[in-house]
N, C-alpha and C positions, 0 to 999 in steps of 0.2 A: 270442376269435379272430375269429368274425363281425364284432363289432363292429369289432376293428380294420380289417378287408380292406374293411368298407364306407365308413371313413373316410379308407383311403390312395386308393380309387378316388376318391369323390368330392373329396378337395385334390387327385390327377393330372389330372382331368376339369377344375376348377374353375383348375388352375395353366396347362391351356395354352391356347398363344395368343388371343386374340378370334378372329384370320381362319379359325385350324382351326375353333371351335365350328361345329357347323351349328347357326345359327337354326330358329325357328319358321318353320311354312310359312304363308304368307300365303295368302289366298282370294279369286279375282275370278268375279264370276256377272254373265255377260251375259246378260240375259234379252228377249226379240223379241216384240213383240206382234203375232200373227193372220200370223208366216211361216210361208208354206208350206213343205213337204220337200225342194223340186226349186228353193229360190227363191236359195239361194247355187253359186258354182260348184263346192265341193267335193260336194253333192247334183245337178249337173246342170244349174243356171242356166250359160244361154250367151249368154241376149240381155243382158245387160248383165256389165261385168267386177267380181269382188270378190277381188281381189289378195293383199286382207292377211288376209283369213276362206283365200284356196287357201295362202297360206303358211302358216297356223294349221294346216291339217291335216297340209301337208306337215312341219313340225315334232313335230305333235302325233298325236292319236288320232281316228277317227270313231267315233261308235257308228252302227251304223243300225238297231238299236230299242230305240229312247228315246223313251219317255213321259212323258204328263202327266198328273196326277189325271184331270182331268175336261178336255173342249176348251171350257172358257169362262172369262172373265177371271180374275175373285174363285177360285174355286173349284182353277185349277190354281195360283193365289200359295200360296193355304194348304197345297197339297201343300206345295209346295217351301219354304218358310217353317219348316213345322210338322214336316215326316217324318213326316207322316198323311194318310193316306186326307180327302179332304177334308169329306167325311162325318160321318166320325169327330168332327172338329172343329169342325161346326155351319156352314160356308160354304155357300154355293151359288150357282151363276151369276155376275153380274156387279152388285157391291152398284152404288146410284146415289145422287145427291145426297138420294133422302130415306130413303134406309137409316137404320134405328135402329141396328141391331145394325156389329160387326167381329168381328176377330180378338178371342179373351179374352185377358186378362189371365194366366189359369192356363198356357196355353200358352206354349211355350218356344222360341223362334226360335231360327235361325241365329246371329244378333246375338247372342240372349244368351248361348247356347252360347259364343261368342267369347268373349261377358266374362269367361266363366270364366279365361279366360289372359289376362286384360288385351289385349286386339285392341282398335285403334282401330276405328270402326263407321261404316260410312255407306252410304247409299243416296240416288240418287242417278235419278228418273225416274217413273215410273206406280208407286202403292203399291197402290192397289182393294184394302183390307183392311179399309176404314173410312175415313171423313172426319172424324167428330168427333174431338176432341183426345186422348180415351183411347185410341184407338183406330191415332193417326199412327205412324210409326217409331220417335220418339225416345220414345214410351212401351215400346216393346218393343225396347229394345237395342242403339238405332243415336245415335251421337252424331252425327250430322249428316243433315240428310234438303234434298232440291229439287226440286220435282217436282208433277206433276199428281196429287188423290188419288184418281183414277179415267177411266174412258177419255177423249179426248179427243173423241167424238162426244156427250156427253154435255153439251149446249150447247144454248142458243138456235139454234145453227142446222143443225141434226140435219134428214138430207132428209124426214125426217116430219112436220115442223112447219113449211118453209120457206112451205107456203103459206098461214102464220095470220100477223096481224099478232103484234109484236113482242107487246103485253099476254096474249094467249094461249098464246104460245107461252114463256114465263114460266114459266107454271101448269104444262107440264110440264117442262120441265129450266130452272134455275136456271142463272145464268151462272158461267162453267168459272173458278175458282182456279187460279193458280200458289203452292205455299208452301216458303216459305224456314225451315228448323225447324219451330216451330208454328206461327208466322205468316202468315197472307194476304197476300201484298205484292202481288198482281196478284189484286182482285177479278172482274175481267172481263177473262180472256184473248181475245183476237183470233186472226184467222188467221195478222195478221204475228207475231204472237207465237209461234204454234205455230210458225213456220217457224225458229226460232231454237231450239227446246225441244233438237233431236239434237245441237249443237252448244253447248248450253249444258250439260246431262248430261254430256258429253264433257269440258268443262274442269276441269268442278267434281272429275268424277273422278280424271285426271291433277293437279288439282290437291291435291287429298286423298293419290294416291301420292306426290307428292313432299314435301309435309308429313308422313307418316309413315314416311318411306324407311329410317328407324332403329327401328322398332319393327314388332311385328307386326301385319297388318290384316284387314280384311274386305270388300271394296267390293261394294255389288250395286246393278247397274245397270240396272232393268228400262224400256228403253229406251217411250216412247208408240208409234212407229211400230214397224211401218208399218199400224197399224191405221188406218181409213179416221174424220178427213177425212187424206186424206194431204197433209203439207206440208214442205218440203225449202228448203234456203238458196240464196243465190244460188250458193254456190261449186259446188253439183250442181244445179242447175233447167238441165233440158234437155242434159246432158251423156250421158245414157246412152244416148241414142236408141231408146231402148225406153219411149218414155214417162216420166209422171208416176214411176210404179210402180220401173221402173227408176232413177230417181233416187234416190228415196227408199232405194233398198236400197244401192247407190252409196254417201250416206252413212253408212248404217249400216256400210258396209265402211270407211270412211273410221273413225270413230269407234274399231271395235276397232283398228285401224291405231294410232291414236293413243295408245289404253290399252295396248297391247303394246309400243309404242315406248316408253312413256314405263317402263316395269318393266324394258325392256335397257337405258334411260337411264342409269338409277339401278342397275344391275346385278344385280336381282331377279329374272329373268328365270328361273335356276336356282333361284328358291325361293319361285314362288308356282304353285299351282295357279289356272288360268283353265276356267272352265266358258262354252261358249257355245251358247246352246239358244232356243226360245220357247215360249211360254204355250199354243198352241192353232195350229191351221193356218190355212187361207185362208179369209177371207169370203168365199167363192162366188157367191153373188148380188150382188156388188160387180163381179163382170167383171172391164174391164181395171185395174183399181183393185185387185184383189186377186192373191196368189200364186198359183204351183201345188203341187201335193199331188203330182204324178204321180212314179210310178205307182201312186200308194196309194188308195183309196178314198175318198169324199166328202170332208168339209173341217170346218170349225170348225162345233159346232154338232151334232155328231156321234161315237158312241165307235168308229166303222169307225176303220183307220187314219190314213187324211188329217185326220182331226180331233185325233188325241191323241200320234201318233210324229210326232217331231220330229227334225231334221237336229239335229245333236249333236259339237260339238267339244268335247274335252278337249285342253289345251297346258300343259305343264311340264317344259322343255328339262332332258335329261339324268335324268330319271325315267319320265315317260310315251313310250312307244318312239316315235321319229320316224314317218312315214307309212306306220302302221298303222290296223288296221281290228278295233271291237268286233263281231261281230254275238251275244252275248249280249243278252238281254232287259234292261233294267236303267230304273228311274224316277225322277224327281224326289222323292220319297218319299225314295231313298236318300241323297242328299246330305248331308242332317243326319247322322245317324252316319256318314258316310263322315268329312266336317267332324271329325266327333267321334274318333276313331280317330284322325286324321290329325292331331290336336294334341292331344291325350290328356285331352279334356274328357269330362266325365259326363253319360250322357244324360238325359231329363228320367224324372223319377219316375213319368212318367203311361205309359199306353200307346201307343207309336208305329207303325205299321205298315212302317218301312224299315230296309234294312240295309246296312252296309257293303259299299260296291262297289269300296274301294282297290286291290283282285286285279285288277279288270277296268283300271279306269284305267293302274296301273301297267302291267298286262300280265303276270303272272307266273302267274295261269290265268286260264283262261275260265267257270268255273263259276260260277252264277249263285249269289247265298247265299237266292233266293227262290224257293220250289216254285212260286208263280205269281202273276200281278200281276191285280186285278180293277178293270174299268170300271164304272162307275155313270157314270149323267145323271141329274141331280136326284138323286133319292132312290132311282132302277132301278138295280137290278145288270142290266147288260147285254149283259158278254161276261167271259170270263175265259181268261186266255194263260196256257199252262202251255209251257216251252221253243219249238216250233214251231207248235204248235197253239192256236189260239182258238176258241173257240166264243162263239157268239152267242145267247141267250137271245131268244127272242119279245120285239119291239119295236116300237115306230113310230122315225119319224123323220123327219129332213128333207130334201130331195134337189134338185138343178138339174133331175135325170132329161134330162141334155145337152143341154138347154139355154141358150143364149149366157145370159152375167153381165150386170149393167146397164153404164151408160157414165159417165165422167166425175164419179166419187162416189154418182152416184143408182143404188140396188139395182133388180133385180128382184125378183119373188117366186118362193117355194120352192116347192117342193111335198112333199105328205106321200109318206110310202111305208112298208112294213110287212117286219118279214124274220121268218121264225118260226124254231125253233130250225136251228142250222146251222154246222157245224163246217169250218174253214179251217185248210189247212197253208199256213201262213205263206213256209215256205223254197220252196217251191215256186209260192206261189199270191199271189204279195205284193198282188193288188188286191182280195183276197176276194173273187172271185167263181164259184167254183165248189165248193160245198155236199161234202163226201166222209166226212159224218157214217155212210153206209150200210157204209163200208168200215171204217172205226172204231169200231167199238160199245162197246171198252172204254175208248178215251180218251172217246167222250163221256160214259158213266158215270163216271170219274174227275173230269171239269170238273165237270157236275151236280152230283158231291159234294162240290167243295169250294168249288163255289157256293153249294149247299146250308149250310155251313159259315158264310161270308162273312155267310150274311142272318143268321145268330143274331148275329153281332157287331155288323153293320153295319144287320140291315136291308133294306126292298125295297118298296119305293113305299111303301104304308101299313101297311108291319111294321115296327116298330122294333125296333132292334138293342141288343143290352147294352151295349154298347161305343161308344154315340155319346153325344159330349159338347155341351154347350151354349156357342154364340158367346157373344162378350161382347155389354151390350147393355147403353145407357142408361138 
């Protein structure tokens, strides 16, 4: 009798129409390098307008705390990439052209997650997971890649070096690739080149949706800018009147505009999930060349808030609720099983540190499926968020200490600064600055301990963790 009820559902299921089926849901990941929190206008940007990012939320979901692994290049990809701790998975900082090592092999992406249901695969912009060939996209999961394989200040003409002649300044950065698959097809990128890079991302993307508008996909698109050197096309150079800076973000609003358009084009609009977030916050010693973080604390470069919550849109017309608002905690970590859930693939065999945040995206509760999310820099556990509360573990770090930023591409310098332990209610105190560990003694015993926790998995400067595995490496 089983057997039969399960063979007249699936010929009822299988007999009606194509247009009733609901398909598979498709996956788009916009990803920002080095925006700040306050740099779009559904976070608060007002000096320049981003039209098609205020209708992304008016449509879709904010979160406003959303994180990233860690705030620096390489390190927050493999968060999001891997649905681990990026620790856990052997990255750190920002790899450069004479990195040995990337992402491993034994690791399981996003992408390949997709394979499991046959998803066409592409990315499509900055990879910093590796530059060597084992290492590129289309070894882990993506049938199509175009893109810088690492930041694009990573050049001959890095303001560090501008005042060696060209043979020395060689010795330390190697001139910047553009690659088309595996291929090099642009040995020595230029700046007019860069200035073409947002808008060439952009096509390849829409053009990848519209060659797979009949099947199911994955695009991620982790955009170069607006990490500094910043450079913008003619169609926005000098249109925002707020600067260089403002341009540049102008076309980044431009760009999702386009990838949004081009999904109600094709009438996918009600069946793809779009993520749009970035990698880390503002270069601060960059000035007016960089974003703002306000009103969050420091910036990239840092595990305070400005450096690692990110302004965060989810859009999925007719599933994720029109112009609402997360304020659950939630990270990059989760995406991968979120992905995974969300199209009924297996997650990988190893250990992942994320989970399922479909509740929150959708909106059908708020509860977080994480007791708490923990920050490392380098190899330091440095803070750990448990619902409202963070605590900060004795650190250094880096600081403007207010500072003016540099002018015109060229930084400033930082300065150091030290914070010893010190706990922050978040809901109340979003800039971390007022210490109310005296009043709390048993939440900070609670973090403690399950920071305490963390270092047996993870580790803590020069304690290694059980649970850390080794990058891939030449």
């Amino acid at each position: 009798m089983r057997t039969l009820l399960f063979t007249l559902i699936t010929l009822l299921t299988f007999s009606l129409p194509a247009e009733t089926r609901k398909p598979p849901t498709n996956v788009v990941i916009i990803f920002i390098d080095d925006m700040g929190y306050a740099d779009i206008g559904p976070f608060g940007a007002k000096a320049y307008p981003t039209p098609h990012l205020d209708r992304m939320a008016k449509e879709g979901r904010k979160f406003t705390d959303f994180y990233v692994t860690q705030a620096v290049c390489s390190a927050s990809r493999a968060g999001l990439l891997t649905g681990c701790y990026n620790v856990r998975v052997g990255i750190l900082g920002a790899l450069g052209p004479k990195s040995q090592h990337g992402i491993n092999a034994d690791e399981m992406t996003i992408a390949e997650l997709c394979k499991q249901k046959n998803y066409a695969t592409a990315c499509y912009g900055k990879w910093h997971l590796g530059h060597h060939k084992k290492f590129l996209p289309m070894q882990h999961g993506f049938d199509d890649y175009f893109g810088l394989p690492y930041s694009n200040d990573m050049w001959p003409y890095h303001p560090g070096v501008l005042h060696l002649p060209m043979k020395e300044r060689l010795k330390r950065w190697a001139h910047l690739p553009l690659i088309d698959g595996n291929a090099v097809i642009n040995p020595r990128v230029t700046g007019k080149d860069q200035e073409q890079l947002t808008t060439q991302y952009t096509e390849r993307a829409v053009a990848f949706i519209e060659k797979n508008k009949a099947r199911p996909f994955f695009l991620y698109v982790p955009h170069s800018m607006v990490h500094v050197p910043l450079y913008v096309s003619d169609k926005f150079r000098g249109k925002s009147k707020a600067g260089l800076f403002g341009d540049v973000m102008m076309e980044v609003d431009w760009s999702v505009g386009q990838i949004l358009g081009a999904l109600r084009k094709h009438k996918l609009d009600k069946n793809t999930l779009v993520i749009f977030t970035a990698d880390n916050g503002p270069w601060l010693n960059y000035g007016d060349h960089a974003g703002s973080a306000s009103p969050l604390r420091e910036g990239k470069g840092t595990m305070f808030d400005g450096g690692c919550r990110e302004s965060t849109l989810m859009w999925w017309p007719g599933t994720v609720p029109a112009d609402s608002v997360c304020k659950t905690p939630a990270m990059t970590i989760d995406i991968l099983p979120t992905v995974a859930e969300l199209i009924g693939a297996k997650l990988p065999k190893q250990t992942i540190d994320g989970k399922s945040i479909l509740n929150l995206i959708t909106g059908k509760n708020e509860k977080s499926p994480q007791e708490a999310y923990y920050f490392y820099y380098g190899r330091q556990l440095q803070a750990v968020r448990m619902g409202k509360w963070k605590l900060h573990f004795p650190h250094g770090y880096r600081t403007m200490a207010d500072k003016p930023g540099g002018k015109d591409g060229i930084p400033t310098r930082y300065s150091s600064a030290k914070i010893g332990l010190a706990l922050f209610d978040l809901e109340n105190d979003i800039g971390e600055t007022t210490d109310v560990q005296a009043k709390h003694p048993g939440i900070v015993s609670k973090l403690r301990a399950l920071g305490e926790s963390m270092r047996g998995e993870l580790g803590d400067s020069n304690r290694k963790g059980k649970g850390r595995r080794e990058p891939g490496r030449l």
